[in-house]
C-alpha positions as CSV (number, residue, x, y, z in Angstrom):
1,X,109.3,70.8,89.5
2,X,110.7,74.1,88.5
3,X,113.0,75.4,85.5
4,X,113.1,79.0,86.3
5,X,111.7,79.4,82.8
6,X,107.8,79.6,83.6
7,X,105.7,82.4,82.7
8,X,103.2,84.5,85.1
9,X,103.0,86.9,82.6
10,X,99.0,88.5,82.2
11,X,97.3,91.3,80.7
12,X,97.8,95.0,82.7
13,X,93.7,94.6,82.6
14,X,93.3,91.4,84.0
15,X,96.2,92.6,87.0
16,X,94.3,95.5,87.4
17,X,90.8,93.3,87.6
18,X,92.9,91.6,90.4
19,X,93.9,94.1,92.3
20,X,91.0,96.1,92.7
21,X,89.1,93.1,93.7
22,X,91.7,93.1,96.3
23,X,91.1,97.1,97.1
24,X,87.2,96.8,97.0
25,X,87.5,93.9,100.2
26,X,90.0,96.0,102.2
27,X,88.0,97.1,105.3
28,X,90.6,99.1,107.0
29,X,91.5,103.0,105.6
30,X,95.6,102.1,106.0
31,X,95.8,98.9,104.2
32,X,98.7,97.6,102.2
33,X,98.2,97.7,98.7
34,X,101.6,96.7,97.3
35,X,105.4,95.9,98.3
36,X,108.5,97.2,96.6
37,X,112.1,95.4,96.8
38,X,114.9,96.6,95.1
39,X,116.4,94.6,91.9
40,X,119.9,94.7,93.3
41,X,117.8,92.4,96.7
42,X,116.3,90.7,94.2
43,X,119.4,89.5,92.0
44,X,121.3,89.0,95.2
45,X,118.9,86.1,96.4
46,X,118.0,85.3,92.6
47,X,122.0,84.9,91.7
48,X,122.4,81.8,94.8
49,X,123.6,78.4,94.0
50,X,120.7,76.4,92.7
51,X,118.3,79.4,92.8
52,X,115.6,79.4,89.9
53,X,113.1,81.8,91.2
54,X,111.4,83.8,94.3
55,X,108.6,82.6,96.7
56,X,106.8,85.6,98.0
57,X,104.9,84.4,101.5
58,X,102.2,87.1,102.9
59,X,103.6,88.1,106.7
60,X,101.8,90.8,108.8
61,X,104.9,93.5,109.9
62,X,105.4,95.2,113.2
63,X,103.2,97.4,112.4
64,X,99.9,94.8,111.8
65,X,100.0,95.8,107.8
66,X,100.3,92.8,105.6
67,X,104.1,92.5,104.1
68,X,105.3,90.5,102.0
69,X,108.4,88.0,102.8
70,X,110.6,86.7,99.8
71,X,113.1,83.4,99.5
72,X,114.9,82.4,96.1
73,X,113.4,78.4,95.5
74,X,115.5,75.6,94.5
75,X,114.3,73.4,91.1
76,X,112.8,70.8,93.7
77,X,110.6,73.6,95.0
78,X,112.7,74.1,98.8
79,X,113.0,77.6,99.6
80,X,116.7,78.8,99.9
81,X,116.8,80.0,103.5
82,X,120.3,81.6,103.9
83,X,119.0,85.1,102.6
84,X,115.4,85.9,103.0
85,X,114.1,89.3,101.9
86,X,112.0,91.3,104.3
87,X,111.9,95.4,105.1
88,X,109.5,96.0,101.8
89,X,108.6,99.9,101.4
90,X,104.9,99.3,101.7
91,X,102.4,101.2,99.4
92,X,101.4,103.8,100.9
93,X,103.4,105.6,101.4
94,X,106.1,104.2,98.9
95,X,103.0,104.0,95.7
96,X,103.5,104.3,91.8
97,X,101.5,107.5,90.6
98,X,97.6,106.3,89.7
99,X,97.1,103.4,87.6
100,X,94.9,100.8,86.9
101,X,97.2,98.6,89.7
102,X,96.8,100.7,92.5
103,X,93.8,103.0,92.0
């Protein structure tokens, strides 16, 4: 089902198409516009036995701001489940300067 070898790679315009069509439908002032994980989180649940990528899964935090949950996926397309990612930094406060992503 998976190789770890697919590509999601687009054009910076057509990401920044995206996410302002995700800005422009935000209602609320303190919405969530992005979620940053660290790369060493990221190898750890990248480098487990039989791991060939990440699922992200939308989660609304303690805080009622959409979040964003990660799990390392197995070729057959099961989530790996011993060490899920959680605690983003949220953006805002935790944004890149202004860019085409974000403003």
């Amino acid at each position: 089902m998976f190789t770890g070898h697919e590509s999601h790679a687009i054009s910076t315009e057509d990401a920044g198409v995206m996410t302002k069509a995700y800005r422009d439908a935000q209602t609320a002032e303190d919405y969530s516009k992005g979620c940053y994980f660290s790369k060493d989180e990221l190898i750890r649940i990248l480098n487990q036995d039989d791991s060939v990528g990440v699922r992200f899964y939308f989660a609304i935090n303690d805080d009622s701001k959409l979040d964003l949950v990660a799990a390392a996926v197995k070729a057959d397309g099961d989530d790996i489940l011993d060490n899920v990612l959680d605690h983003s930094l949220l953006c805002p406060p935790h944004c890149s300067s202004s860019n085409v992503l974000n403003s």
